[in-house]
C-alpha positions in Angstrom: -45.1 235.4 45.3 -44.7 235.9 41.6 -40.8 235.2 42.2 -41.5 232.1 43.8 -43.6 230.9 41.2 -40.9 232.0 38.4 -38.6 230.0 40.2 -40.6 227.4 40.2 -41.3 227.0 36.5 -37.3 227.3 36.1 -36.8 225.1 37.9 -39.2 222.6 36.2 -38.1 223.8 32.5 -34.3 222.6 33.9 -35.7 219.5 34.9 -37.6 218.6 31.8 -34.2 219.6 29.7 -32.3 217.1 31.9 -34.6 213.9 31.0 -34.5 214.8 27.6 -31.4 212.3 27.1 -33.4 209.3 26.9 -31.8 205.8 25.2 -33.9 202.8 24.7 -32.6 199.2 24.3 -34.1 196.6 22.2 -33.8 192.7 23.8 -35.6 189.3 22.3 -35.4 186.2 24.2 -35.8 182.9 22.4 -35.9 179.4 24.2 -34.6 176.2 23.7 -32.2 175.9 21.0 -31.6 171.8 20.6 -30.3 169.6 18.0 -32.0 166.4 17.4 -30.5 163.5 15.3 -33.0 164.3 12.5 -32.0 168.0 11.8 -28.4 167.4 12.2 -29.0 164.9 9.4 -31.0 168.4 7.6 -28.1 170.1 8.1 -25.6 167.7 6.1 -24.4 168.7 2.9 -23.7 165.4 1.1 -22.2 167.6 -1.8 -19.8 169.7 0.3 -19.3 167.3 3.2 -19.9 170.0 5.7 -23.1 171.0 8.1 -25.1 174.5 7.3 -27.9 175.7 9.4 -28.5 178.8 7.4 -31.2 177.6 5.7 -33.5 176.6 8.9 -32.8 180.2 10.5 -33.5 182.3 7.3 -36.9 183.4 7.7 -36.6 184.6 11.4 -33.0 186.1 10.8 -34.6 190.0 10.6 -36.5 189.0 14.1 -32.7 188.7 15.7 -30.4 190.7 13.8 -32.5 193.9 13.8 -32.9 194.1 17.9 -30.0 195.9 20.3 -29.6 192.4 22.0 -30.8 188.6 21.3 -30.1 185.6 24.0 -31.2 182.4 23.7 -30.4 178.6 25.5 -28.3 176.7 24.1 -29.1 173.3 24.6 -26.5 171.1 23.3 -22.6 170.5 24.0 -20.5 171.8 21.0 -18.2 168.4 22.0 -17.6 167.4 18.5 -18.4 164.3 16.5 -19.4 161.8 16.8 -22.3 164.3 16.6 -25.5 163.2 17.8 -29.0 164.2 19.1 -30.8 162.8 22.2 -30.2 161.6 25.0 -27.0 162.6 25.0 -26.5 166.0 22.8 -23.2 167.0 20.5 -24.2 169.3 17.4 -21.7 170.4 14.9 -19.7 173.8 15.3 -21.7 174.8 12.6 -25.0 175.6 14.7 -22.9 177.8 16.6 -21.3 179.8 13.2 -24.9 180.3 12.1 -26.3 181.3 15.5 -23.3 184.3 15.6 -24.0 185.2 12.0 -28.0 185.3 12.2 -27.2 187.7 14.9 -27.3 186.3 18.5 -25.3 188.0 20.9 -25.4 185.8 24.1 -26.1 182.0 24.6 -27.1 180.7 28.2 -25.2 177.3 28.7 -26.8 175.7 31.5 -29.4 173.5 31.3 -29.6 169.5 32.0 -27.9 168.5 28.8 -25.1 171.0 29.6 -22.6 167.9 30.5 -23.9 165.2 28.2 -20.5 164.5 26.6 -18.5 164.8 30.4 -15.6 167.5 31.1 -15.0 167.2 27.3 -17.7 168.7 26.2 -18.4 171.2 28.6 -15.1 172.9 27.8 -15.0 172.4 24.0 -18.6 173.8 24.1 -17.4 177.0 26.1 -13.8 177.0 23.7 -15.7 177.2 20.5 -17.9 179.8 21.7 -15.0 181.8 22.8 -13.7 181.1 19.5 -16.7 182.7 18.2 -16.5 185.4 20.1 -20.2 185.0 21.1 -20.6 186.1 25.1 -21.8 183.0 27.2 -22.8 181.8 30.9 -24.0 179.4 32.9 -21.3 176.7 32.5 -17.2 177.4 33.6 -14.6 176.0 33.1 -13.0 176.2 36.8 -13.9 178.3 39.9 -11.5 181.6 38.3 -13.6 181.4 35.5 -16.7 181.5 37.1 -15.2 184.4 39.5 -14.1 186.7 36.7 -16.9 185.7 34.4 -19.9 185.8 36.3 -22.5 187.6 35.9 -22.0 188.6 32.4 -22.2 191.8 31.5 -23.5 192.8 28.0 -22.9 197.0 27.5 -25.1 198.5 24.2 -26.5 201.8 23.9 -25.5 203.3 27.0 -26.9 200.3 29.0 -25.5 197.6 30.9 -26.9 194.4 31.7 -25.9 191.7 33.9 -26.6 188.2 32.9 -27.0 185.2 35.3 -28.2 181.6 34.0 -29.1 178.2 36.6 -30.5 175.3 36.1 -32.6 172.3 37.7 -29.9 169.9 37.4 -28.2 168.0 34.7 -29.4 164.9 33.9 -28.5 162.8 37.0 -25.0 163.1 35.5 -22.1 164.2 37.2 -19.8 167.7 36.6 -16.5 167.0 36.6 -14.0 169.0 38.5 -12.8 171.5 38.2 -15.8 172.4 36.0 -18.5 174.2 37.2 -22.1 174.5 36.5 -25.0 177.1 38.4 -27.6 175.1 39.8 -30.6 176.6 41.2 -29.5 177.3 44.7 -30.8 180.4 46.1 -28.3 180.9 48.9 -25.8 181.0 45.6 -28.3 182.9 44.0 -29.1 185.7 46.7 -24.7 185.8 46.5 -24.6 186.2 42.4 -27.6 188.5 43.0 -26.0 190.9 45.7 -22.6 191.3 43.1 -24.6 191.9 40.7 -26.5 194.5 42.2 -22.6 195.9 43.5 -21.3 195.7 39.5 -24.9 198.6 39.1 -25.9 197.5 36.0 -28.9 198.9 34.6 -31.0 195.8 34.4 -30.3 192.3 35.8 -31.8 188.9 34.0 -31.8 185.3 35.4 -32.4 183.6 32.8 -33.4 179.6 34.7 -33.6 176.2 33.3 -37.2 174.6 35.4 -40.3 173.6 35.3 -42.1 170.3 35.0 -41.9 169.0 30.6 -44.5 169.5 28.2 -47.1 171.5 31.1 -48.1 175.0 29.7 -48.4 176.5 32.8 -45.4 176.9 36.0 -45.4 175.1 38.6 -45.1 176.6 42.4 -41.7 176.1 42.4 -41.1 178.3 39.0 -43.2 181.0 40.9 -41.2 181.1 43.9 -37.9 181.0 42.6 -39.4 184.0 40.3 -40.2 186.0 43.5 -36.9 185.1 45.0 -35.2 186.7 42.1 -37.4 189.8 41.8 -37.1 190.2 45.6 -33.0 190.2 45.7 -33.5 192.7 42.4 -33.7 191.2 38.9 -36.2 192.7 36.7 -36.2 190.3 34.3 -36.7 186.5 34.7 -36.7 184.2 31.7 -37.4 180.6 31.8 -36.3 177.5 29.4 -36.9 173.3 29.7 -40.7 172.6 29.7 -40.3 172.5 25.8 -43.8 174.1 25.5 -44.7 178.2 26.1 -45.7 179.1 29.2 -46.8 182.6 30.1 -45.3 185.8 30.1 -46.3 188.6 32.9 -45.4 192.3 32.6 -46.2 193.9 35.9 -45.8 197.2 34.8 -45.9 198.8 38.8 -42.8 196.9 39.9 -41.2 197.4 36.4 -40.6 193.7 36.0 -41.1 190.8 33.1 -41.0 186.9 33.9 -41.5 184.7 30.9 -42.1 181.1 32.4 -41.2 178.9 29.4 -40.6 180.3 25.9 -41.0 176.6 24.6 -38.3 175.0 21.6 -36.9 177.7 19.8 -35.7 174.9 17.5 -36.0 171.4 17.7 -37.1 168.0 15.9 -39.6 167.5 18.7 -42.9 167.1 16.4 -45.8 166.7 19.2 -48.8 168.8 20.1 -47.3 172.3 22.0 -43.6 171.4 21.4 -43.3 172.3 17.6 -42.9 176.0 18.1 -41.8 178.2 20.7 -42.3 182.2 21.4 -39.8 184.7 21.3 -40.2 187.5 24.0 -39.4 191.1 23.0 -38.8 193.9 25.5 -37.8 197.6 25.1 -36.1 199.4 27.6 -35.8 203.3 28.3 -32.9 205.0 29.9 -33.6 208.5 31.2 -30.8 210.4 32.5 -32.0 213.6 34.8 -28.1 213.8 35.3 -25.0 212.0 34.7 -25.4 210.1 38.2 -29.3 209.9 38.4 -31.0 207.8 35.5 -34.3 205.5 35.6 -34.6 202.4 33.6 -37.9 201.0 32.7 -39.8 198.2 30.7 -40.9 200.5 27.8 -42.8 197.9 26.4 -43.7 194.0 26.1 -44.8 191.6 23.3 -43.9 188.1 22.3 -44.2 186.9 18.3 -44.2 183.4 18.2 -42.5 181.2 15.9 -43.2 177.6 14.3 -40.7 174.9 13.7 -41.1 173.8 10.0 -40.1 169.8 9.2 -40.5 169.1 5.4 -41.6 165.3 4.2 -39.6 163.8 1.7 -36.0 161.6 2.0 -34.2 164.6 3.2 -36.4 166.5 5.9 -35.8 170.0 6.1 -35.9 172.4 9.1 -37.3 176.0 9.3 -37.9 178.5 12.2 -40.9 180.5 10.8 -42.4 183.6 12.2 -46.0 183.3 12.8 -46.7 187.3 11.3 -44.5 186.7 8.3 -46.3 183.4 7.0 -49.7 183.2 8.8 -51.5 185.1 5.7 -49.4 183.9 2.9 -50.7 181.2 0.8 -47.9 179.5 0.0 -45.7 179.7 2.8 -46.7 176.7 4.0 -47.5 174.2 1.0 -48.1 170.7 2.2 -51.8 170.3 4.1 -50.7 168.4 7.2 -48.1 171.2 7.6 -50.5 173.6 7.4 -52.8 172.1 9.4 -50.3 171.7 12.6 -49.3 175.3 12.0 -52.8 176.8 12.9 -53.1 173.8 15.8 -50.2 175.4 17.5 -50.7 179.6 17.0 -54.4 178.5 18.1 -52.7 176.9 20.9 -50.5 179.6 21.8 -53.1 182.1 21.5 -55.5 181.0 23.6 -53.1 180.4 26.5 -51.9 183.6 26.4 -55.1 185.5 25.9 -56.1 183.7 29.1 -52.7 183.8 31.5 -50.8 186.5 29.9 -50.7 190.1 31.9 -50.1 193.1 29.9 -48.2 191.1 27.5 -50.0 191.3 23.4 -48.8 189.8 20.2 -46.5 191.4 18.0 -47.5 191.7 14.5 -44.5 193.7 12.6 -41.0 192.3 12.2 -38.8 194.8 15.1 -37.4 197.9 13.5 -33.8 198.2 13.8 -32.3 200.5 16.1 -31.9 203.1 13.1 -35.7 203.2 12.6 -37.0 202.5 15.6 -39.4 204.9 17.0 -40.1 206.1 20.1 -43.8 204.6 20.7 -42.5 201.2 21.2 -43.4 198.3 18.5 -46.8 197.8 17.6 -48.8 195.0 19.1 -51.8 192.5 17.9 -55.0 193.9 19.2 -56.1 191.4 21.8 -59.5 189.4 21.4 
């Protein structure tokens, strides 16, 4: 008997050695990234002649550069100038430049303004990505494209993740051969799903285009098409178009995360619930028990939402600013009808999510790189 139970604890002191080797991934989501005629005419330098978009991402830089992995939806055509804003989107190459240095590492391309400037702007939008060098899906090129391209795979840290992106449609307008662009189909879902699940990533995310414009919460189609995915094995589901948040659920039993809408990452929409937007952040852990038997897992969930600034004056300015970095400074915020819309819409985001969220709190501190990351997680906003 004593042997037996000697055995026993060696065998669990091996075990607990083995899942030592534990890696955790960092990952932040952001939501509609758009380009309206009024902050491509914030962008213009009348001086140099040229478009810079540094200034309106400088305050929630840290938020993206510091985290293993940030995606967002990239909802214009790169197609050159003339460059305009709605209906019919093309910004300047410059949004991309700042969006690669500010630290994004994947764009989702499909969505309904996808093929506002035809076959030309579809592919110069996928060229000056590629160009870049910044990892994209969504929209193709052709069918070999699409083949050898899709999902995408993003590798950090000892993780892999595969990458799908659909949308509702485009617009009413037409893609051009040879060109294509994932719609949400399932039966070409349940396909992209099951070679996914072949490629064994650690995690897969289907990030969707849906949902009814300007309604805070998903419709029944936004649900099913989340159970579809979860049921032919994505973990992660993450929703753009409604132009307003939406809520995010952890269930922490099934180890999955569906964000319904993160609302206008950046935009010059200026109405009630579409001048701000949330940004989800997730941490993964990887333990390995041995080189052919690891468990991935949602670590830990939090969103930190994000206001879109527009300055009065002749020349309007844009800023993306973090709600924890300039809710209790003064002066952040200078100008009273600023200030006022500010605390309109973190009221507004608050209370939805206080009431629909599941097991997902606020963030409150700026992520930690990967450096000085700890392992507890990040720390979260006491709920109310």
């Amino acid at each position: 008997m004593k042997r037996i139970i000697i055995l026993f604890l060696l065998l669990v002191c091996i075990h607990a050695t083995q899942a030592q080797d534990t890696t955790r991934l960092s990952l932040l989501f952001v939501g509609d990234i758009m380009g309206h005629d009024s902050q491509i005419a914030a962008a213009y330098d009348a001086t140099t002649k040229k478009f810079d978009y540094s200034r309106c991402f400088q305050y929630v830089k840290p938020y993206i550069e510091n985290v293993d992995l940030a995606i967002g939806n990239l909802e214009v055509t790169l197609a050159g100038p003339p460059h305009k804003g709605y209906p019919q989107f093309s910004s300047p190459d410059a949004l991309a430049q700042t969006l690669k240095a500010v630290g994004f590492d994947a764009l989702v391309t499909a969505n309904n303004h996808c093929v506002d400037r035809g076959k030309k702007g579809l592919e110069r939008t996928i060229m000056m990505l590629d160009s870049l060098h910044i990892p994209h899906t969504g929209t193709f090129t052709d069918t070999v494209s699409r083949m050898n391209d899709h999902p995408l795979l993003l590798e950090k840290n000892g993780f892999r993740l595969a990458l799908l992106n659909y949308t509702y449609g485009t617009n009413g307008l037409p893609v051009y051969k040879p060109n294509i662009v994932n719609r949400l189909d399932t039966a070409v879902m349940r396909k992209d799903l099951r070679r996914a699940r072949e490629l064994k990533p650690d995690v897969i995310v289907v990030f969707t285009h849906w949902g009814t414009e300007y309604q805070s919460l998903p419709s029944k189609e936004q649900k099913m098409l989340t159970e579809f995915c979860f049921k032919h094995g994505a973990q992660l589901v993450i929703g753009a178009h409604p132009h307003v948040i939406q809520p995010m659920e952890w269930r922490k039993e099934q180890n999955q995360f569906v964000a319904y809408s993160l609302g206008n990452f950046v935009s010059g929409q200026r109405k009630r619930y579409t001048d701000g937007g949330a940004m989800a952040y997730l941490e993964l852990q990887k333990i390995a028990y041995t080189p052919d038997s690891t468990i991935t897992s949602i670590d830990s969930a939090a969103y930190y939402l994000q206001w879109i600034q527009r300055t009065s004056g002749a020349k309007k300015e844009y800023y993306i600013l973090p709600v924890p970095e300039v809710e209790h400074d003064s002066v952040a915020i200078k100008e009273a009808t600023s200030k006022a819309a500010f605390k309109v819409f973190t009221d507004d985001s608050r209370l939805l999510y206080k009431k629909y969220n599941k097991d997902v709190a606020e963030g409150n501190t700026v992520p930690l790189p990967a450096m000085e990351r700890n392992t507890s997680g990040i720390l979260r906003r006491e709920e109310q």
